[in-house]
Structure formats: C-alpha cells, structure tokens
C-alpha positions as CSV (number, residue, x, y, z in Angstrom):
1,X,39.0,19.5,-31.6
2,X,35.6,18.7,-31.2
3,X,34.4,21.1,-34.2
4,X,37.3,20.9,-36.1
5,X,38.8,17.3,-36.5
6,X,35.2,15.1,-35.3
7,X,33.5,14.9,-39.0
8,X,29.9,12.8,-37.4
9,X,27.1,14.2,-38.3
10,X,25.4,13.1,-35.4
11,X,27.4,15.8,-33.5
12,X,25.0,18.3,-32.4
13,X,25.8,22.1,-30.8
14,X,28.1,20.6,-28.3
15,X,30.0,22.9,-24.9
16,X,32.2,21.8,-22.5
17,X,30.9,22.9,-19.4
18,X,33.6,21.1,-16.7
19,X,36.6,18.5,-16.9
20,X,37.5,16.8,-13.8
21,X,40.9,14.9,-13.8
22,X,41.4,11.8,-10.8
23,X,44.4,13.1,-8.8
24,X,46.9,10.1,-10.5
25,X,45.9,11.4,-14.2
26,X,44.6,8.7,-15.3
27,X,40.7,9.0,-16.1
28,X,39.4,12.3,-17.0
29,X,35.4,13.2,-16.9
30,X,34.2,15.7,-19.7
31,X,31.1,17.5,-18.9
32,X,29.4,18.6,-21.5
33,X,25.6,20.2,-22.9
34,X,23.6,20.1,-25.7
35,X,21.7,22.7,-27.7
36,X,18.4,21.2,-29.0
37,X,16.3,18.4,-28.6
38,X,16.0,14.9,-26.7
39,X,17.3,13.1,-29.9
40,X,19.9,15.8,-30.4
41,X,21.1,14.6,-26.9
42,X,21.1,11.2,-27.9
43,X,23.2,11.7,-31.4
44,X,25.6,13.6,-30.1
45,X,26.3,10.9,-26.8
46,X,26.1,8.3,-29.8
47,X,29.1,10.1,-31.5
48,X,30.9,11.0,-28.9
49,X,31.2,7.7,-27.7
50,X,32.1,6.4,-31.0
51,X,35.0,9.5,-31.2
52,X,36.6,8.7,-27.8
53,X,39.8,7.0,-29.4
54,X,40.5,9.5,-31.5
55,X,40.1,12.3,-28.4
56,X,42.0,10.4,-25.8
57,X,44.8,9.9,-28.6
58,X,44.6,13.6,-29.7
59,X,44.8,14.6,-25.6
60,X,47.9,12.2,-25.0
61,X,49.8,13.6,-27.8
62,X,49.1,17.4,-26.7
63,X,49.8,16.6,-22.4
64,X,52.9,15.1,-23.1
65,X,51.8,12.6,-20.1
66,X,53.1,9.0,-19.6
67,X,49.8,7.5,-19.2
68,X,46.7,8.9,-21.4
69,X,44.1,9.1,-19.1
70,X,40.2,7.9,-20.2
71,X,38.0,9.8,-20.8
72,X,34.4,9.7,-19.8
73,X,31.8,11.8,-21.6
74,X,29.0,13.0,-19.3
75,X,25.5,14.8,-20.2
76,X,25.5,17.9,-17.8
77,X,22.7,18.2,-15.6
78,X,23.2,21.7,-14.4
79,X,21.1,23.3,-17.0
80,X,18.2,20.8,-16.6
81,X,18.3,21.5,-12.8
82,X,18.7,25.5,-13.4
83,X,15.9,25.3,-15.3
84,X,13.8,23.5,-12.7
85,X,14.6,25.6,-10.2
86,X,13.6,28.4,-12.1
87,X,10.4,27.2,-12.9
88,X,9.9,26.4,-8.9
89,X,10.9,30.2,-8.1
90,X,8.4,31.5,-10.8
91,X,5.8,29.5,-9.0
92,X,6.6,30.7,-5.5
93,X,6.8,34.3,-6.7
94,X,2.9,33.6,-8.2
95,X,1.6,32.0,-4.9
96,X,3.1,35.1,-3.1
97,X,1.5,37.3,-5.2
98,X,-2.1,35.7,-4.8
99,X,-1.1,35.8,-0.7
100,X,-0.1,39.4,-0.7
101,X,-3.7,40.3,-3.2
102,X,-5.9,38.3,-0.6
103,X,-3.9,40.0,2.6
104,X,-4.6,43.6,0.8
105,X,-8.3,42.9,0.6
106,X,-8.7,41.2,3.7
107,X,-9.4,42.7,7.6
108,X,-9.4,41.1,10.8
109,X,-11.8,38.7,12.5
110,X,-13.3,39.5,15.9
111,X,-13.6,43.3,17.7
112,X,-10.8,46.2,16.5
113,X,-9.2,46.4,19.8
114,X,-9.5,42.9,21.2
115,X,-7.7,43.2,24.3
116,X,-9.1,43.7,27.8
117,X,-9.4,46.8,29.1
118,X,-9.8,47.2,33.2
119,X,-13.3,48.0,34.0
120,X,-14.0,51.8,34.7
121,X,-15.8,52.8,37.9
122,X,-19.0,54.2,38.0
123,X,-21.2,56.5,40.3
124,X,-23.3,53.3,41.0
125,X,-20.4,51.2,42.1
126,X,-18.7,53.8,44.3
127,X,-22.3,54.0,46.4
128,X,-22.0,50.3,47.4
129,X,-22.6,50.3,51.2
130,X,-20.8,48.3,53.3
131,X,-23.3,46.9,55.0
132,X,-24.6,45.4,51.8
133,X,-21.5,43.1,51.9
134,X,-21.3,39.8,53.5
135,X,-19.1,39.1,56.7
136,X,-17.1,36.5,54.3
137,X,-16.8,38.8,51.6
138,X,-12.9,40.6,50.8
139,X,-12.3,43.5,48.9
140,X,-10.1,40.9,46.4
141,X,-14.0,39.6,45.4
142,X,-13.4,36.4,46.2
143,X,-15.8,34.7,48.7
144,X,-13.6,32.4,50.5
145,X,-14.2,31.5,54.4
146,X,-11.9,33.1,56.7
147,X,-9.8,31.6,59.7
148,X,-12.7,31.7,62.3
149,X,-15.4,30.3,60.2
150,X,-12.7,27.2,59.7
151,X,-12.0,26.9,62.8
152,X,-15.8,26.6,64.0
153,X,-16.6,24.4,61.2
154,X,-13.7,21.9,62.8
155,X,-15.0,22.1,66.3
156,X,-19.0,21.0,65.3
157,X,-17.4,17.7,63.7
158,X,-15.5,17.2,66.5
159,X,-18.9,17.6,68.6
160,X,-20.8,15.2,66.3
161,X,-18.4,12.0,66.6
C-alpha cells in the first residue's frame, strides 16, 4: 500500500521493520526505516503523517474488525543503535590489538625467577662450632630468653622493692 496507492513525493525508501497491535485492537504501532539522509527522514515522517487516514481506512476495510485501530508511525531506532554498536566493537577490537602489539614486545619487570628459594648450605656454615653460640641462642635462630633467664629476671625486681 505504501508504494502502490501513497502518491507524496516526500515518501522516501520506506520498510516496515515491526507492527505492534495493543491486546483490545485498537491502536497499532508501525515501525518503520529510512534509506537516505536526515531530511529524507523528515519527508517521509511528514507524509506519512499526512497519509494516516487513508492507511487506517485501507487497514479497516481489509481486517474486517469492528473498531479500526490507530495507527502510530514510529522512526526505528534499531539500525541507528546497530550501527553504534558496531562502531564501539570496531574500537574495542583496535584497543585490543594495540594491547596484544605492546604485550608481544614487552618482558617482565624485576629478576626471571622471582621467588625465594631456601638458602643452600655451605662447607662454612656446617663448621659452626657450638661453642660459638650463645646460651640463649635456638637452633629456630631466634634469640629469645628462655624460662630460667625469666624467672631470675623476676626474682632481682622482687629483691629491689
């Protein structure tokens, strides 16, 4: 109908894209896009406004329905939104391609093998005498008092007060 019996110039390359009908018939939404420019756009939502009689009359006669329902003409935004999420995708696929060229060129920071490794013993260490030691020192290395050096410690305060 809309090539055939619509004669306004104004009319540009015009597709239906989705009609949604209320569930009581009676206002239907026409989703449509246009091929060409912004002013292309505006032209043909110019003529179909002007060409909604003649469509909601041409509808009524073909449904066989009690009630006509309106009709709405809407611009499509699907395409618009395709396109601008394309456009988003090629720009993540560049940024991952400047990430993957600078992680191919690039090493690490900092030593090859950067985790510790338990210390090896040497001749020197094993001829450590004992007697070198202190009475307070353990084998663990730390050089914490023991029991009896507490113990004294406690009794020569006592002593003093």
């Amino acid at each position: 109908m809309l090539e055939r019996r619509i004669k306004d110039p104004r009319l540009g390359f015009v597709t239906v894209t989705d009609v949604r009908l209320t569930g009581d018939s009676r206002e239907a939404t026409v989703f449509y896009t246009v091929l060409g420019s912004e002013a292309d756009r505006a032209g043909t939502a110019a003529a179909l406004a002007s060409a909604t009689g003649l469509i909601r009359s041409q509808v009524g006669k073909q449904l066989g329905l009690r009630h006509t329902p309106s009709i709405a003409f809407v611009l499509d935004a699907v395409p618009d939104s395709a396109r601008h999420l394309e456009d988003l995708l090629a720009e993540a696929r560049s940024g991952d391609e400047a990430v993957a060229a600078q992680a191919a060129a690039a090493s690490y920071a900092g030593e090859p093998d950067p985790y510790r490794k338990p210390r090896e013993i040497t001749d020197e260490d094993d001829d450590l005498d004992e007697d070198e030691l202190d009475e307070d020192d353990e084998l663990d290395g730390t050089d914490e008092p023991n029991a009896d050096e507490l113990d004294g410690a406690g009794a020569d305060d006592a002593d003093r007060r």
